[in-house]
C-alpha positions in Angstrom: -65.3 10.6 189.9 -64.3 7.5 191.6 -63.6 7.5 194.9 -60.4 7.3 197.0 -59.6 3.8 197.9 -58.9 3.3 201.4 -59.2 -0.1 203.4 -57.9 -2.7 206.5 -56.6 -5.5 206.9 -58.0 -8.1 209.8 -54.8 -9.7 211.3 -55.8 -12.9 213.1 -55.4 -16.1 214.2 -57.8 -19.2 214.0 -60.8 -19.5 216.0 -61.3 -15.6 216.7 -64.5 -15.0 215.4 -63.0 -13.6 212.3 -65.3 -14.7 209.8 -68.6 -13.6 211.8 -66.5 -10.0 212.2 -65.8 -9.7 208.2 -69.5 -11.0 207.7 -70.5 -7.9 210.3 -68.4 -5.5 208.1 -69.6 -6.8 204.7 -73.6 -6.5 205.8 -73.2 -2.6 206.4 -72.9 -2.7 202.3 -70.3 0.3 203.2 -67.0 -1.2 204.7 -65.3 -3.1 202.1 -66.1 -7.5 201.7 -63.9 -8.4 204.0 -62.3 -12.0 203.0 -58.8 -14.1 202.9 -58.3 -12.9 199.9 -54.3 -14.4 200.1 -56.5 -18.0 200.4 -56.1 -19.6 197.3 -58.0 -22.6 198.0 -60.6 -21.1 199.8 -61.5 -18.3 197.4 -62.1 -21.1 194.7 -64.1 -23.1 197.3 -66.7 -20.4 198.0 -66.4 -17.4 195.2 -64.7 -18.0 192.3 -63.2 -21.8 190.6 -60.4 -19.5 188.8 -59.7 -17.2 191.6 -55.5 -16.2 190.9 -53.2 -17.9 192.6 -50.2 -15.1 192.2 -49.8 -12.2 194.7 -50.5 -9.6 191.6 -54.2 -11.1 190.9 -55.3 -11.6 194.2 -53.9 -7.9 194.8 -56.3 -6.7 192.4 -59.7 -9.0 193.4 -58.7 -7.5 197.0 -59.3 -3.4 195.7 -62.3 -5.3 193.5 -64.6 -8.1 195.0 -63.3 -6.9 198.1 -64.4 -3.3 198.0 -67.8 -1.7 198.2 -68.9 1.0 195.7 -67.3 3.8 198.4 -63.9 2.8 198.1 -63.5 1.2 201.2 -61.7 -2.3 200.9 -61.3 -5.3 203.5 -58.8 -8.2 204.0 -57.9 -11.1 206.4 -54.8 -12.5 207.3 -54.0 -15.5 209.1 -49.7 -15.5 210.3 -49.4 -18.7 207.2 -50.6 -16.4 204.8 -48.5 -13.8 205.7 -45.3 -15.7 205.8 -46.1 -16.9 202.3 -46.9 -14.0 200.2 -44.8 -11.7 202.1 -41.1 -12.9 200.4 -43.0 -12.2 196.7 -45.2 -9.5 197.2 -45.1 -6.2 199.4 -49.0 -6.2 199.8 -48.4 -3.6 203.0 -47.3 -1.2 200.5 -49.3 -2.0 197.1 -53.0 -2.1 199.3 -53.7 2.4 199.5 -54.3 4.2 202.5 -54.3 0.7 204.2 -55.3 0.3 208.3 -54.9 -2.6 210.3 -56.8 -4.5 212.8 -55.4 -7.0 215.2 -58.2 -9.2 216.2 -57.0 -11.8 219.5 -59.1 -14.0 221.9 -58.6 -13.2 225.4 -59.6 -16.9 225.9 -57.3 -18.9 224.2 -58.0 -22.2 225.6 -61.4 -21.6 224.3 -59.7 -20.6 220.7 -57.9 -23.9 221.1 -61.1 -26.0 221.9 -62.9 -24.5 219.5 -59.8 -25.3 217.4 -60.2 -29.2 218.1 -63.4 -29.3 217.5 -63.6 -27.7 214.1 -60.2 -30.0 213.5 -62.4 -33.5 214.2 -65.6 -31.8 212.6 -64.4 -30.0 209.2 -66.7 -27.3 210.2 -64.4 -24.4 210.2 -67.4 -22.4 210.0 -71.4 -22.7 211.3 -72.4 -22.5 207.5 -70.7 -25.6 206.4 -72.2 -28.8 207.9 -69.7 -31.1 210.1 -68.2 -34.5 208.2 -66.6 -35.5 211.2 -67.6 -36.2 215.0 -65.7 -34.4 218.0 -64.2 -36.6 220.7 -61.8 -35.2 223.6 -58.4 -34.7 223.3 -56.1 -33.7 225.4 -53.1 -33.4 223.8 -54.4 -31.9 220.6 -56.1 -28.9 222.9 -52.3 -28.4 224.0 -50.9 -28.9 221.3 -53.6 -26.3 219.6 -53.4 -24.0 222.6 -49.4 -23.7 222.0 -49.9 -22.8 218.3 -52.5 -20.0 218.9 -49.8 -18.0 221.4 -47.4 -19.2 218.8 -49.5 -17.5 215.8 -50.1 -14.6 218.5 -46.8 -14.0 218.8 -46.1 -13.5 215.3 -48.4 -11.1 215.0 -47.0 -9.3 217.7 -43.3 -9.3 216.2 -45.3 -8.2 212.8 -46.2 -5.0 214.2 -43.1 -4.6 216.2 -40.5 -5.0 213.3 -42.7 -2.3 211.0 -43.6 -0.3 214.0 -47.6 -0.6 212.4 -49.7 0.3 215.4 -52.8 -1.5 214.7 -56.0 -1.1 216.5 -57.0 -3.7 219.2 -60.2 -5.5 219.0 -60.9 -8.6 221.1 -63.6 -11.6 219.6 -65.0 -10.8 223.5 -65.9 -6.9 222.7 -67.3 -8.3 218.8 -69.4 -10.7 220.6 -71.0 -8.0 223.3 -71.0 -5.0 221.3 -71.2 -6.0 217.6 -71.6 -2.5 216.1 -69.1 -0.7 218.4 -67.0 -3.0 217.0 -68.1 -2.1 213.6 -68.2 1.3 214.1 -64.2 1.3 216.0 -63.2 0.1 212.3 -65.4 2.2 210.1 -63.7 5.2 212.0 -60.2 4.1 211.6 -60.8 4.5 208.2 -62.1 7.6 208.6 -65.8 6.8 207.8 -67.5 9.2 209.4 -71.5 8.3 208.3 -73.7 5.5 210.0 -72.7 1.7 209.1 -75.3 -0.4 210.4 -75.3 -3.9 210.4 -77.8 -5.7 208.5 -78.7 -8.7 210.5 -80.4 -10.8 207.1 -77.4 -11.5 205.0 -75.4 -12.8 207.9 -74.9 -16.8 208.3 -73.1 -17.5 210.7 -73.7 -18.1 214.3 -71.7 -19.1 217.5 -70.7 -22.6 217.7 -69.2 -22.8 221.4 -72.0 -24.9 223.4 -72.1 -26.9 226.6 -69.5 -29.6 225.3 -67.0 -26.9 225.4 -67.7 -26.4 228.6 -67.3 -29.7 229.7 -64.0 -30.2 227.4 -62.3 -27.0 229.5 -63.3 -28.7 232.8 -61.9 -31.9 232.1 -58.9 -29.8 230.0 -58.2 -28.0 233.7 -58.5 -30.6 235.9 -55.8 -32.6 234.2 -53.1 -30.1 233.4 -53.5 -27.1 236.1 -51.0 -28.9 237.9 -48.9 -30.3 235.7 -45.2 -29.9 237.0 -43.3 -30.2 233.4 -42.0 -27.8 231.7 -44.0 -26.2 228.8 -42.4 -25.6 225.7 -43.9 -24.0 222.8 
């Protein structure tokens, strides 16, 4: 008998620790391969050259590829993705016995560092090597900053307008207590057995270091008293 499919959906923002969180999830071998699975472009890049690019397939490789042989299934979302297959497709209602997850930073103007940096490097995550070289930037760290309350905010207005209560998590708890975290999701879903990480098959690693640091310093020093108005 095949089992009940039942899964989540991460809703996040860049720079969150999303992909280190789905990489948790996917080690247990139990909680679904968590993955943007409405990313186009990125599926082809890393798992499959003639991934679908319609709603309807990528529907199907999210209750496949994404799901382990229990029936659990994962997904990410980033607010773009939303907005675009949203119109077309009424994923909310086609993914069964779905959960949600509303992953935030508490630190945003470390999201929006980490944000500039990856912007000047290419290296969106640890496991792909830079191509570029980081330099600081001001006005792009605002103008990043602004866009992850922005994206924040969407999410917020998400939940609000379909009165979805998803459950909190914070990149702060992931990084302090990775399989409380693991285990706040496996129960939401009502997966009451052990899911312990398995440390080997995970790749990626923190990239914040002393230049972040140094960029929030210098970030602070030359707008914590900044008299204009902010506008997002």
């Amino acid at each position: 008998m095949q089992p009940e499919l039942r899964g989540y959906a991460i809703c996040t923002t860049g720079r969150t620790g999303s992909n280190w969180l789905c990489a948790l999830l996917s080690s247990t071998g139990l909680l679904g391969h968590p993955r943007e699975y409405f990313n186009c472009a990125a599926r082809r890049q890393f798992d499959d050259p003639d991934y679908p690019a319609e709603p309807a397939g990528q529907i199907r490789r999210i209750l496949s590829m994404g799901a382990t042989p229990n029936g659990i299934y994962g997904l990410k979302v980033f607010p773009p993705q939303l907005e675009a297959v949203t119109p077309t497709c009424p994923w909310t209602e086609l993914l069964p016995n779905l959960r949600f997850i509303w992953l935030q930073r508490q630190d945003l103007l470390g999201q929006a560092i980490s944000a500039a940096r990856a912007s000047q490097t290419g290296q969106f995550r640890s496991s792909v090597p830079a191509s570029g070289v980081t330099r600081y930037d001001g006005d792009l760290i605002r103008h990043l900053l602004a866009t992850a309350i922005r994206e924040q905010a969407r999410w917020a207005f998400f939940f609000a307008r379909t009165g979805i209560a998803p459950l909190p998590l914070h990149y702060e708890e992931v990084v302090s207590d990775p399989q409380g975290s693991v285990d706040r999701i496996a129960s939401l879903i009502g997966w009451r057995e052990p899911a312990p990480i398995r440390p080997e098959p995970i790749e990626f690693r923190v990239q914040r270091d002393a230049v972040t640091e140094d960029w929030r310093a210098r970030f602070l020093r030359e707008n914590a008293d900044r008299d204009t108005v902010d506008r997002l």
